[in-house]
py3Dmol code that shows the C-alpha trace and the ligand (Angstrom):
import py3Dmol

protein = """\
ATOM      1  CA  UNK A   1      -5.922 -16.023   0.248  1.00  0.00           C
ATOM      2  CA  UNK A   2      -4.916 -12.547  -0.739  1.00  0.00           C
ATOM      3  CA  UNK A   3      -2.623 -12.424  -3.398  1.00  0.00           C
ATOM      4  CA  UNK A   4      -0.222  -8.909  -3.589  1.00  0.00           C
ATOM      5  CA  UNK A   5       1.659  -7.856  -6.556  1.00  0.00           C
ATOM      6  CA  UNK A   6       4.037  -4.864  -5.912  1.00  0.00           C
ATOM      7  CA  UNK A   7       7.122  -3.473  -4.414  1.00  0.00           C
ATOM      8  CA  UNK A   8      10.116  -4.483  -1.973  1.00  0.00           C
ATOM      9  CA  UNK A   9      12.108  -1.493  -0.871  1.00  0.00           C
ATOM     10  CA  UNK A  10      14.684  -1.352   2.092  1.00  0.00           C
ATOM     11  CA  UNK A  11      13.403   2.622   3.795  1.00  0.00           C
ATOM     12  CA  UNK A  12      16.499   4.253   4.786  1.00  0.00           C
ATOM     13  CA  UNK A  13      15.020   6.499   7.306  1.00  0.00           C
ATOM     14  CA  UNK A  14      15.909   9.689   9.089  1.00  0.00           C
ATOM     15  CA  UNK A  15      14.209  11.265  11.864  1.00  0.00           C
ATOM     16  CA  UNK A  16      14.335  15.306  11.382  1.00  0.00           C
ATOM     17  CA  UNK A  17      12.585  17.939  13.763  1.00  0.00           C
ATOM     18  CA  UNK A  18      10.748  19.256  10.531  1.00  0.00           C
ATOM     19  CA  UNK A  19      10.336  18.475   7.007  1.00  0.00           C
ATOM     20  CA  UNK A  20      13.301  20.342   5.084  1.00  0.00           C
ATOM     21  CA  UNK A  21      12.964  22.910   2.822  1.00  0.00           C
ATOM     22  CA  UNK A  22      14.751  22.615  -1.000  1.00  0.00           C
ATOM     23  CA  UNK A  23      18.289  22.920  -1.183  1.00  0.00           C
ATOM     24  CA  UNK A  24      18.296  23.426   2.502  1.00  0.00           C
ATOM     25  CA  UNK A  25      21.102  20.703   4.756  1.00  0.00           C
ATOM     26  CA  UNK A  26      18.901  19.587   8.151  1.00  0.00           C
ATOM     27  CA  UNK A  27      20.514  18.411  11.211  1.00  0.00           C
ATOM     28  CA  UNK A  28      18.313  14.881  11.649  1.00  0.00           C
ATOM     29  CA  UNK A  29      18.489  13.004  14.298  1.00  0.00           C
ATOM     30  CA  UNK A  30      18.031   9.221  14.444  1.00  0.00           C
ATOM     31  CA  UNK A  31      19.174   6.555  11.487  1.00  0.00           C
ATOM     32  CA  UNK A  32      17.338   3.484  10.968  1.00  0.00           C
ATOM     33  CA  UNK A  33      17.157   0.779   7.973  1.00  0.00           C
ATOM     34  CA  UNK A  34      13.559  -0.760   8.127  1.00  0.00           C
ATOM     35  CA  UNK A  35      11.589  -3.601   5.583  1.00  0.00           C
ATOM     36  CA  UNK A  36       9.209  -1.130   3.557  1.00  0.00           C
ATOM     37  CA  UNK A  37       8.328  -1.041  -0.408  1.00  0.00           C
ATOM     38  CA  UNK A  38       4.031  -0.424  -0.935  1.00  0.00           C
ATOM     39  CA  UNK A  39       3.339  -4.011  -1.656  1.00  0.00           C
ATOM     40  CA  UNK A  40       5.744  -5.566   0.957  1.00  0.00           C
ATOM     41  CA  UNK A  41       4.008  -3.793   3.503  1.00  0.00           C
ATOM     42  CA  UNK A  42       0.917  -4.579   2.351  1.00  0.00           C
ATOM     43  CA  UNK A  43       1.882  -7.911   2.290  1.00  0.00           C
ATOM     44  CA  UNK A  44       2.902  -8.007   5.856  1.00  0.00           C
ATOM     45  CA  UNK A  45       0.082  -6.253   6.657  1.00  0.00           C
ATOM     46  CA  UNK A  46      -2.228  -8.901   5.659  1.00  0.00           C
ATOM     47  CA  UNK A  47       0.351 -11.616   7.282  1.00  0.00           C
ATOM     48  CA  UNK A  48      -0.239  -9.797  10.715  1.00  0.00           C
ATOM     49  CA  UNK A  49      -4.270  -9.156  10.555  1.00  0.00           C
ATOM     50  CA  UNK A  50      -4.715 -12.974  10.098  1.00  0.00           C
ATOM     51  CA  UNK A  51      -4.473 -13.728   6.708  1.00  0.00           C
ATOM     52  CA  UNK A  52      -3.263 -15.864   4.190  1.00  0.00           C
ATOM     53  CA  UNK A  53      -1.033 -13.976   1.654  1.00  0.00           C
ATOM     54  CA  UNK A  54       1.326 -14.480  -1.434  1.00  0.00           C
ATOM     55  CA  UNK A  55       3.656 -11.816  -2.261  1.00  0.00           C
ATOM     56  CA  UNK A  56       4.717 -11.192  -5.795  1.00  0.00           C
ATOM     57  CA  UNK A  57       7.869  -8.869  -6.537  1.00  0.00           C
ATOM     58  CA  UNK A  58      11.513  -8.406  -7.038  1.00  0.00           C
ATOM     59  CA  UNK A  59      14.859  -7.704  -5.612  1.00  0.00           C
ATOM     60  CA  UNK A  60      18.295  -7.069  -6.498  1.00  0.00           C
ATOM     61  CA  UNK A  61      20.935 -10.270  -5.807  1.00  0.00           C
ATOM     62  CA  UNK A  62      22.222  -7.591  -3.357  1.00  0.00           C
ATOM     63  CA  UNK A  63      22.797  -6.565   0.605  1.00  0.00           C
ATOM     64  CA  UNK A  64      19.705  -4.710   0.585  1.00  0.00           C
ATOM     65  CA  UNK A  65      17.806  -7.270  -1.096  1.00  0.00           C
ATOM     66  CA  UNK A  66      18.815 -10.122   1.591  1.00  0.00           C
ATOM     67  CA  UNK A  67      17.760  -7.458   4.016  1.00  0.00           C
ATOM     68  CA  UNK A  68      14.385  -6.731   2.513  1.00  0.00           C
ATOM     69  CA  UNK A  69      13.575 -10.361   2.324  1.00  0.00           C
ATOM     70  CA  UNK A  70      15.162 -10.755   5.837  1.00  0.00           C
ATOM     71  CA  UNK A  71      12.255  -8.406   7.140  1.00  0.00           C
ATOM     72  CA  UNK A  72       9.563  -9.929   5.202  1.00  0.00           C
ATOM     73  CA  UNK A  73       7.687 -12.874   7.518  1.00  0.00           C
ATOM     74  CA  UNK A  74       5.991 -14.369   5.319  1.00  0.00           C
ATOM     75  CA  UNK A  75       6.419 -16.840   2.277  1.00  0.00           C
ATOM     76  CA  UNK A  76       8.984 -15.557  -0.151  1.00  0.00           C
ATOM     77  CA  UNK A  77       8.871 -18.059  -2.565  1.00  0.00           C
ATOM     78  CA  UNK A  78       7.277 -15.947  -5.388  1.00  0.00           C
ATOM     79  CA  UNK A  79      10.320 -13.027  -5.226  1.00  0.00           C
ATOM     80  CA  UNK A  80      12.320 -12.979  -7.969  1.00  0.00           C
ATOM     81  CA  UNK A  81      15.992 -12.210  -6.973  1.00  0.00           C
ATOM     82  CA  UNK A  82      17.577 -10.611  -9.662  1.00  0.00           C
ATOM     83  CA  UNK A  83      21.061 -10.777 -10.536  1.00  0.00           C
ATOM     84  CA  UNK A  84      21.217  -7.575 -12.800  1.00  0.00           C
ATOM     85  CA  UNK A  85      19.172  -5.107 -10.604  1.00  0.00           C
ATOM     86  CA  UNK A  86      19.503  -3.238  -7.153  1.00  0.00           C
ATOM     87  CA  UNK A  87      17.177  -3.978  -4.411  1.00  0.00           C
ATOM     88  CA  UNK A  88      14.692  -0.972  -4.380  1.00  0.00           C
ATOM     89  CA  UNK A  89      15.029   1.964  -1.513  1.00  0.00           C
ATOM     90  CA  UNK A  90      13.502   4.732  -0.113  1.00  0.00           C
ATOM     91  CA  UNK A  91      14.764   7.948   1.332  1.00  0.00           C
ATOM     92  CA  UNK A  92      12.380   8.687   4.372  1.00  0.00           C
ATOM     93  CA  UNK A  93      12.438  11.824   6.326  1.00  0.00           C
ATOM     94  CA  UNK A  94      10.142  11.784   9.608  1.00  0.00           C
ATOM     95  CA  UNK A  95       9.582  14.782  11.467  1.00  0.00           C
ATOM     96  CA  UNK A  96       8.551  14.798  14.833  1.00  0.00           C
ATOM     97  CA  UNK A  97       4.815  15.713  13.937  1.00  0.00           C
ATOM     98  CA  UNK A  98       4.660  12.765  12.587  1.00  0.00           C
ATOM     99  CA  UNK A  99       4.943  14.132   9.123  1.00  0.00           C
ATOM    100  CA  UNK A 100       7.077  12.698   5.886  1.00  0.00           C
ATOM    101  CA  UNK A 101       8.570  12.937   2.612  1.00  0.00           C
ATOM    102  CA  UNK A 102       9.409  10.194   0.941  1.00  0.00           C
ATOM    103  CA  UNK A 103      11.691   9.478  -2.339  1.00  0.00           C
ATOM    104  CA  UNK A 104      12.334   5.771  -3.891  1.00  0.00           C
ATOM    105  CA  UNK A 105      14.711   4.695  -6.285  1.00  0.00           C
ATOM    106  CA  UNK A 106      12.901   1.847  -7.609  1.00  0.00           C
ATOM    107  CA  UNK A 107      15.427  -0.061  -8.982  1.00  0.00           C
ATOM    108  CA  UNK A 108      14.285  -4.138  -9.122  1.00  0.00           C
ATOM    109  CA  UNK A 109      10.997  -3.142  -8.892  1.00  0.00           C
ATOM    110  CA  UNK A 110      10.857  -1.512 -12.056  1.00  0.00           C
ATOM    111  CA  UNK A 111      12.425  -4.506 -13.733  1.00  0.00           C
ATOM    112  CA  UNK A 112       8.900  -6.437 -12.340  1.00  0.00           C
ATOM    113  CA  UNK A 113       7.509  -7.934 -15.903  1.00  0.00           C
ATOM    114  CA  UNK A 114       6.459 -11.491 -17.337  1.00  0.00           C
ATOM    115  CA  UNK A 115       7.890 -13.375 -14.745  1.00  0.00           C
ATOM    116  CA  UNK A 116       6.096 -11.975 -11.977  1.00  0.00           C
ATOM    117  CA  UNK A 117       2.729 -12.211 -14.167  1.00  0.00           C
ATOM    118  CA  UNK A 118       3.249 -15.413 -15.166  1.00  0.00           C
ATOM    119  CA  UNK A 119       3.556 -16.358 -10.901  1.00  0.00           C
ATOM    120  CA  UNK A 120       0.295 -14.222 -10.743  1.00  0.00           C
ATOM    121  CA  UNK A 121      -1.719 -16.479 -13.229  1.00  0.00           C
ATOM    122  CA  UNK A 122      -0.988 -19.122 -10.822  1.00  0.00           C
ATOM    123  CA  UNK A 123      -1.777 -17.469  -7.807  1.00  0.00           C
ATOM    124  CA  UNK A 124      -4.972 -15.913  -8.608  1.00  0.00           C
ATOM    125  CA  UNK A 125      -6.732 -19.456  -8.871  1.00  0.00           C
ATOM    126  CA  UNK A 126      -6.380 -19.509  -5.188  1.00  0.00           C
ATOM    127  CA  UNK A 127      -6.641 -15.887  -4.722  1.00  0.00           C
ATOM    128  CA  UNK A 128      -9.856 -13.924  -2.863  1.00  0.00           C
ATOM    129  CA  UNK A 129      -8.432 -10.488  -3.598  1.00  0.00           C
ATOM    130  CA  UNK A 130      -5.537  -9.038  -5.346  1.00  0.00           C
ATOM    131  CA  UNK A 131      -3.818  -6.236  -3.998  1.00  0.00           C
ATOM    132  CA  UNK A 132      -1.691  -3.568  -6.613  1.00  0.00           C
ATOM    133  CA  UNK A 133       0.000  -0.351  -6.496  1.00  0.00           C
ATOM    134  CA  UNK A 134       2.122   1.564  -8.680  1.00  0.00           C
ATOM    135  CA  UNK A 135       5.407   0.908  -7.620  1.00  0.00           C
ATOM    136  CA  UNK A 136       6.056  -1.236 -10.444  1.00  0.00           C
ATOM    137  CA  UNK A 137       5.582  -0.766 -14.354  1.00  0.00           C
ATOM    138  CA  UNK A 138       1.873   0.570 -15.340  1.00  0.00           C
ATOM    139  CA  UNK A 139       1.897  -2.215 -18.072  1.00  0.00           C
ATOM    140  CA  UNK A 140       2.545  -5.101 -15.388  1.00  0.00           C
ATOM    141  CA  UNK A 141      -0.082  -3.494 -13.558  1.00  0.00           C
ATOM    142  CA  UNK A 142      -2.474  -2.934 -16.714  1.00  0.00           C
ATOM    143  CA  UNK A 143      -1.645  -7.017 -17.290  1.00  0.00           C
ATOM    144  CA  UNK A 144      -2.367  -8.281 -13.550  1.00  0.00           C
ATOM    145  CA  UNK A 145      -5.661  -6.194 -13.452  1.00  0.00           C
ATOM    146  CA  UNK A 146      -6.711  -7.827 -16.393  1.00  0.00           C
ATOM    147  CA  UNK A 147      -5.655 -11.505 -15.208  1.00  0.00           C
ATOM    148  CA  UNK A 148      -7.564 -10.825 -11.989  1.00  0.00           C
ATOM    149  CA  UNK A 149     -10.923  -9.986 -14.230  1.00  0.00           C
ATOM    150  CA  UNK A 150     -10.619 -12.777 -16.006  1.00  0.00           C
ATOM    151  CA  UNK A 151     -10.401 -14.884 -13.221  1.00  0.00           C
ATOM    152  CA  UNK A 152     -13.049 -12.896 -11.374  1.00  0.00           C
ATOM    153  CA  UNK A 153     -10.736 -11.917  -8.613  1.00  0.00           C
ATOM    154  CA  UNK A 154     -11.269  -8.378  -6.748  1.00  0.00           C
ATOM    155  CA  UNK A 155      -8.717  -5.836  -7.417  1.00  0.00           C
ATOM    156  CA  UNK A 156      -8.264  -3.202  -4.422  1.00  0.00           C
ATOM    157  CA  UNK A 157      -5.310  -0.715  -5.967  1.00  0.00           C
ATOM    158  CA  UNK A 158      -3.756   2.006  -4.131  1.00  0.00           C
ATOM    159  CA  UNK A 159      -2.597   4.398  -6.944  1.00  0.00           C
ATOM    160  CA  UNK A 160       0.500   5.545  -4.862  1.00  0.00           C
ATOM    161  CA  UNK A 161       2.822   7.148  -6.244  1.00  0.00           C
ATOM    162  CA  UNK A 162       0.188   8.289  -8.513  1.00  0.00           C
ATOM    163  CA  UNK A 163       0.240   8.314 -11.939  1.00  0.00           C
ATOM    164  CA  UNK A 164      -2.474   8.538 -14.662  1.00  0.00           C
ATOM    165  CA  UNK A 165      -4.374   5.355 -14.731  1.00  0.00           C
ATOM    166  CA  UNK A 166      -5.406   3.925 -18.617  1.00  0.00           C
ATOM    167  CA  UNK A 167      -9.045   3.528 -18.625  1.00  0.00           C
ATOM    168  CA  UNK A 168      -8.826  -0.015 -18.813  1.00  0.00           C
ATOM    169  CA  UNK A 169      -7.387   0.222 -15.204  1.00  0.00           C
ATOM    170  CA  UNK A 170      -9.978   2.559 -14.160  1.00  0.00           C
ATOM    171  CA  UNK A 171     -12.800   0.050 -15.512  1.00  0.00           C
ATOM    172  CA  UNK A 172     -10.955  -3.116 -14.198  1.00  0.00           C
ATOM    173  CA  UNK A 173     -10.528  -2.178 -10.358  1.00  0.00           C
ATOM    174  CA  UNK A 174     -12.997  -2.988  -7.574  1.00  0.00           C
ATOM    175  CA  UNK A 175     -11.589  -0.754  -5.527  1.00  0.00           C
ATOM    176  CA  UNK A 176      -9.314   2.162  -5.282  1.00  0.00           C
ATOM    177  CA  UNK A 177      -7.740   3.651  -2.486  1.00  0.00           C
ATOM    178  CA  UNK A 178      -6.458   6.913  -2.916  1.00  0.00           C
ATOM    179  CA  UNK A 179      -5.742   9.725  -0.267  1.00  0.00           C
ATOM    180  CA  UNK A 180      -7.077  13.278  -0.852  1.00  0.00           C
ATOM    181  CA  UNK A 181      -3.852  14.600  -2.607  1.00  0.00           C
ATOM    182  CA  UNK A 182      -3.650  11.456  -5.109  1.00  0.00           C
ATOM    183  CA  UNK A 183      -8.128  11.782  -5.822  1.00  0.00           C
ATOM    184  CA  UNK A 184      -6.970  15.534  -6.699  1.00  0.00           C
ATOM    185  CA  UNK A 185      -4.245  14.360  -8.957  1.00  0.00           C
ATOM    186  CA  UNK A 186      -6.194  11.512 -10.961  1.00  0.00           C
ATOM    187  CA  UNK A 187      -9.075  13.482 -11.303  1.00  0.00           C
ATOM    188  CA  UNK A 188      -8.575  17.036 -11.575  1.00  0.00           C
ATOM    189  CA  UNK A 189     -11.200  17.652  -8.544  1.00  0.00           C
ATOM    190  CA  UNK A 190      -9.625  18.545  -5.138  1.00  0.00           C
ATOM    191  CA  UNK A 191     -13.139  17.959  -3.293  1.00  0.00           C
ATOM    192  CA  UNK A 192     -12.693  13.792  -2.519  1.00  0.00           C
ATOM    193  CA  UNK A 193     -16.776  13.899  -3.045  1.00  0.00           C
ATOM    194  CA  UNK A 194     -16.161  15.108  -6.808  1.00  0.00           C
ATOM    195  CA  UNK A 195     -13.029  12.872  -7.144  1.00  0.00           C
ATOM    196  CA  UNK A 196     -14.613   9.942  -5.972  1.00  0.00           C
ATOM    197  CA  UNK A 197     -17.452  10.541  -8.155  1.00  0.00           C
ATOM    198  CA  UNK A 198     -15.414  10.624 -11.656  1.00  0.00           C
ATOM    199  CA  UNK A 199     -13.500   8.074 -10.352  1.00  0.00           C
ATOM    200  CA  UNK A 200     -17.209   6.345  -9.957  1.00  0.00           C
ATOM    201  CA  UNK A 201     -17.686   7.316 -13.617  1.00  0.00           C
ATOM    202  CA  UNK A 202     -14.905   6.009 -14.973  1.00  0.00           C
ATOM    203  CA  UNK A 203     -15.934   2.313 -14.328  1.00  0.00           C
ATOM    204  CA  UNK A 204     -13.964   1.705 -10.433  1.00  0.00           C
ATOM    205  CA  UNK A 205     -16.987   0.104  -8.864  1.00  0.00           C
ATOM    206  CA  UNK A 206     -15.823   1.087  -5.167  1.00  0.00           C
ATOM    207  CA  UNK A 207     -13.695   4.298  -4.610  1.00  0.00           C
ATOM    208  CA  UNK A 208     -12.348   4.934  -0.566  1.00  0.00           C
ATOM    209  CA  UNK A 209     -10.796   8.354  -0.902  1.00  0.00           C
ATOM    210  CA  UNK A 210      -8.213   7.930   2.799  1.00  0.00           C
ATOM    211  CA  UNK A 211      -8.215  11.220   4.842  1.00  0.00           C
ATOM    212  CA  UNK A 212      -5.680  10.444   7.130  1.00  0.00           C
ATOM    213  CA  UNK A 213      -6.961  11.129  10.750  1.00  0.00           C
ATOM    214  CA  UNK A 214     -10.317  12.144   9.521  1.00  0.00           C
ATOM    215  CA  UNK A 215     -10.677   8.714   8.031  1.00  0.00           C
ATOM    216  CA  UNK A 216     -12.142   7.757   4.805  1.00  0.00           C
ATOM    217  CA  UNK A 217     -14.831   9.099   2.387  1.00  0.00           C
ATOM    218  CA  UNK A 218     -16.763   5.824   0.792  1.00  0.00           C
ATOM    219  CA  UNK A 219     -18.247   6.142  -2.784  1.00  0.00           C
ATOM    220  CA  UNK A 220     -18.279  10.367  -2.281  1.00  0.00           C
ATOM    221  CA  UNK A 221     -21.395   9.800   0.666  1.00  0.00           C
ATOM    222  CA  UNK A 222     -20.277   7.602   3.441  1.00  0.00           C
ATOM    223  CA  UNK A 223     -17.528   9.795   5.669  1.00  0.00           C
ATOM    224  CA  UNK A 224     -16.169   6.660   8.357  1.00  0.00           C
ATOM    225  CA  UNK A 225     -14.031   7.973  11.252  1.00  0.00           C
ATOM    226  CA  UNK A 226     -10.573   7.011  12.222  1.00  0.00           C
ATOM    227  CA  UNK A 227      -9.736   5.924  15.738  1.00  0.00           C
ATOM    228  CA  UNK A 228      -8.440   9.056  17.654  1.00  0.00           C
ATOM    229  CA  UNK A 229      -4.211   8.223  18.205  1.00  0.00           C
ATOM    230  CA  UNK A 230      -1.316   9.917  18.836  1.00  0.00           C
ATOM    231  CA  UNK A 231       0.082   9.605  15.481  1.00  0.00           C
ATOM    232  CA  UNK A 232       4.378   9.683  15.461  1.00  0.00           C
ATOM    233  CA  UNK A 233       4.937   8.486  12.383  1.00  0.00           C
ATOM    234  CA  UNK A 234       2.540   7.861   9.577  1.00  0.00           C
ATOM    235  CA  UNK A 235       4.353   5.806   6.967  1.00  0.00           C
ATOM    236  CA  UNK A 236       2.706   3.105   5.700  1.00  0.00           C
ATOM    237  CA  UNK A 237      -0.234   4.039   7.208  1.00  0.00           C
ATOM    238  CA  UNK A 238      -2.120   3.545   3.534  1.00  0.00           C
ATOM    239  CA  UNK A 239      -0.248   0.337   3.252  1.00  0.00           C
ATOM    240  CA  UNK A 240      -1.758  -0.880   6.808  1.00  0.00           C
ATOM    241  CA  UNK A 241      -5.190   0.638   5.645  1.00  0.00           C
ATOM    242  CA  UNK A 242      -5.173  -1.262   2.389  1.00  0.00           C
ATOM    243  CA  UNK A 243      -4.349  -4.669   4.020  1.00  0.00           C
ATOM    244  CA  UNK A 244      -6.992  -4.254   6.268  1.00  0.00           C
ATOM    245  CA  UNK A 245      -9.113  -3.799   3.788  1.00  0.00           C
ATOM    246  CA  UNK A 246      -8.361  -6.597   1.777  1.00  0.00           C
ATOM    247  CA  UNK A 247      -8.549  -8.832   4.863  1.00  0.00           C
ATOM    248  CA  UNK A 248     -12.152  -7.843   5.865  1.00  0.00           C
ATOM    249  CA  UNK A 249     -13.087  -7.715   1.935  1.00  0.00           C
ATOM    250  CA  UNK A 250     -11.615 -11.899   1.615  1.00  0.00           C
ATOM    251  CA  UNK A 251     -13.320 -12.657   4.805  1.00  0.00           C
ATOM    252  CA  UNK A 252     -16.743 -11.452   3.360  1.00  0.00           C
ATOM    253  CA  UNK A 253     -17.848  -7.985   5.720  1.00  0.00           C
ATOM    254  CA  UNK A 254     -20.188  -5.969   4.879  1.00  0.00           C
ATOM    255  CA  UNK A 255     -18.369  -2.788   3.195  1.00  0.00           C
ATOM    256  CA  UNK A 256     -18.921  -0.557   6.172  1.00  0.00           C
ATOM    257  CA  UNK A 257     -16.742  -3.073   8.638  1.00  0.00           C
ATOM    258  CA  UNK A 258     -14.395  -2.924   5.843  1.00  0.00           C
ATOM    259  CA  UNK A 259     -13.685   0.337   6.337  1.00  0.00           C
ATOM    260  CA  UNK A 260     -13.732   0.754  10.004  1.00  0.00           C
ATOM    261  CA  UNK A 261     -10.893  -2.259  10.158  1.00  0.00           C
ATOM    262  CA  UNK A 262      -8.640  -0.205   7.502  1.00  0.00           C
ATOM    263  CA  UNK A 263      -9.408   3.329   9.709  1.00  0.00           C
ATOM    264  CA  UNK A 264      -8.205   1.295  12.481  1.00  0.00           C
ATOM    265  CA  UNK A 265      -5.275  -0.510  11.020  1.00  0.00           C
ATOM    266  CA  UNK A 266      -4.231   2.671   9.285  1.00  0.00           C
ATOM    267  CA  UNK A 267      -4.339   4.869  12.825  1.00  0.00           C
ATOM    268  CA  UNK A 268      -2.815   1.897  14.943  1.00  0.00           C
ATOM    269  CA  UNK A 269       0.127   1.898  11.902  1.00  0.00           C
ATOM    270  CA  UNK A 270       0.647   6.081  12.978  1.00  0.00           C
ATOM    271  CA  UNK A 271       1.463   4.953  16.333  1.00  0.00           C
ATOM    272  CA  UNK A 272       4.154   3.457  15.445  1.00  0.00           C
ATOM    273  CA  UNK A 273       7.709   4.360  13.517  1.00  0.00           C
ATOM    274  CA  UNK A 274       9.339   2.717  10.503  1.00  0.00           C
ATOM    275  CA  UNK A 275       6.619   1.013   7.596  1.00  0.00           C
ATOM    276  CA  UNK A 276       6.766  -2.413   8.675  1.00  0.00           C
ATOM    277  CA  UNK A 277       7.498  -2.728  11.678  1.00  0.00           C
ATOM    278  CA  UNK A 278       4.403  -0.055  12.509  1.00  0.00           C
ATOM    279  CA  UNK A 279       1.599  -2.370  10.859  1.00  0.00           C
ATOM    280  CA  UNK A 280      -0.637  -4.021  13.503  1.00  0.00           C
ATOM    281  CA  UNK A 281      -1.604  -7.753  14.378  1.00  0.00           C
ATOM    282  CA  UNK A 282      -4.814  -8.527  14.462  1.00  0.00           C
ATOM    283  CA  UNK A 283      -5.003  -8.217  18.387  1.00  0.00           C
ATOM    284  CA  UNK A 284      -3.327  -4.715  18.370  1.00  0.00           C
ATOM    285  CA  UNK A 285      -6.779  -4.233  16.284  1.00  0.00           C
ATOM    286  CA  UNK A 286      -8.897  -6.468  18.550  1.00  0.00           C
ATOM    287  CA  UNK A 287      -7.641  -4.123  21.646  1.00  0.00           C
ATOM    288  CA  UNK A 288      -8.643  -0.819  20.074  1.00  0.00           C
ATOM    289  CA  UNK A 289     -11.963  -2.199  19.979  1.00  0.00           C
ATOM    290  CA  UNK A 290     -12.956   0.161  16.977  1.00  0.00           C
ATOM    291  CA  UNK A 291     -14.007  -2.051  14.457  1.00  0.00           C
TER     292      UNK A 291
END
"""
ligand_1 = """\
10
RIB
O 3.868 3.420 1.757
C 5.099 3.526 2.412
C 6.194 2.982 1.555
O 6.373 3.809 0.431
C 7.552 2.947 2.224
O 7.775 1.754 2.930
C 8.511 3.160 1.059
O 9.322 2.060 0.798
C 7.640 3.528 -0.131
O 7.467 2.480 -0.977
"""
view = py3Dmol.view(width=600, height=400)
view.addModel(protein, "pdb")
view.setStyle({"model": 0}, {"cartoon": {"style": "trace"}})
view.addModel(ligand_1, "xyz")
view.setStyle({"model": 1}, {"stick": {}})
view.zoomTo()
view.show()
């Protein structure tokens, strides 16, 4: 069972023929309110490949948050719904290359705390993985990575948004799944062979730096393709990549097979629009026939 700890947003999104500039107004062109949030989709994600999976998170007692949970298809029995915070969103422009910016207002997830580690301590005695990102407190996630040591439980965390990880973190994680942009950021190195290697140094015993349709870079050596797509919309494509992950990781692959299934589930994901609603089944995976 994979166990994921992280956000529930409701992605209010906007298709736009290009990415605006500051302070500049952009005729968009389609509206569309879609289930998103980094550790929702993940969750799904997981759900869809095949897997067993807990989700562990908040929401406000609010319109959005019966939305968000709405969208979710999978157990929700571990969300807190909470009466004095807003369900979390995100602002999503698309542009027709397929390109995005994204803002969140974080809202219940940032109210994620002992609660929500006290359903993890549960969790993780059934747990094969544990999935994290930063879309809740750094503390909570300090705490969980801890937990999961303790009860010698592989931690795969996508440091999205990224922020500077304490070096307990750093030493606690199994893997980490940055893209190119967040390596750069956590690491001062903009080569993902350099990042990956500090981020080697600093105790993560696996580092997968994503490179979007170039694939991944394993441990600074190992370059794995992605599946060649037409990519529309690539939201949640990290999301899909890090489920996939997790699934092959649970199920026992070799590390290599690992990474071709989150290349594939992360390209497949760019096919689609909107976060969840983009992340593929386990037979959209079968049919590409990449992994
Ligand atoms: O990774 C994509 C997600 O980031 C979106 O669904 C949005 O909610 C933000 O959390």
């Amino acid at each position: 069972m994979i166990v994921v700890l992280g956000s529930i947003n409701v992605d209010l999104v906007v298709r736009v023929p290009r990415l605006p500039l500051a302070g500049e107004t952009l005729r968009g062109d389609t509206f569309e309110t879609v289930g998103g949030g980094k550790g929702a989709n993940q969750a799904v994600g997981v759900h869809r490949l095949g897997a067993d999976v807990r989700l562990i998170g908040r929401v406000g007692d609010d319109e959005l948050g019966r939305r968000a949970l709405a969208a979710l298809e999978i157990d929700t029995s571990l969300i807190t719904v909470d009466p004095d915070e807003s369900t979390g969103v995100a602002l999503i422009c698309v542009a027709d290359d397929g390109a995005n910016t994204i803002v969140t207002a974080g809202g219940a997830n940032h109210a994620v705390g002992a609660r929500e580690l006290d359903a993890l301590k549960s969790a993780l005695y059934e747990a094969d993985v544990l999935l994290v990102q930063l879309e809740i407190p750094m503390p909570v996630v300090e705490e969980a990575v801890a937990l999961a040591r303790n009860a010698s439980v592989p931690v795969v965390c996508d440091p999205a948004p990224v922020a500077p990880l304490p070096a307990s973190v750093l030493a606690g994680l199994d893997w980490i799944t940055p893209n190119a942009v967040e390596a750069e950021a956590l690491t001062g190195y903009a080569d993902p062979a350099r990042a990956s290697r500090a981020l080697l140094d600093a105790g993560v015993r696996n580092v997968v730096v994503t490179l979007g349709a170039d694939g991944c870079l394993y441990n600074g050596e190992l370059h794995v393709p992605a599946p060649k797509v037409e990519a529309i919309d690539t939201v949640a494509c990290g999301d899909a990549f890090d489920a996939a992950l997790a699934v092959s990781l649970a199920g026992g692959s070799f590390v290599t097979e690992a990474l071709r299934h989150g290349c594939a589930a992360g390209a497949l994901a760019a096919t689609k629009p909107g976060a969840q609603p983009s992340l593929p089944t386990r037979a959209d995976v079968d049919r590409l026939g990449f992994v």
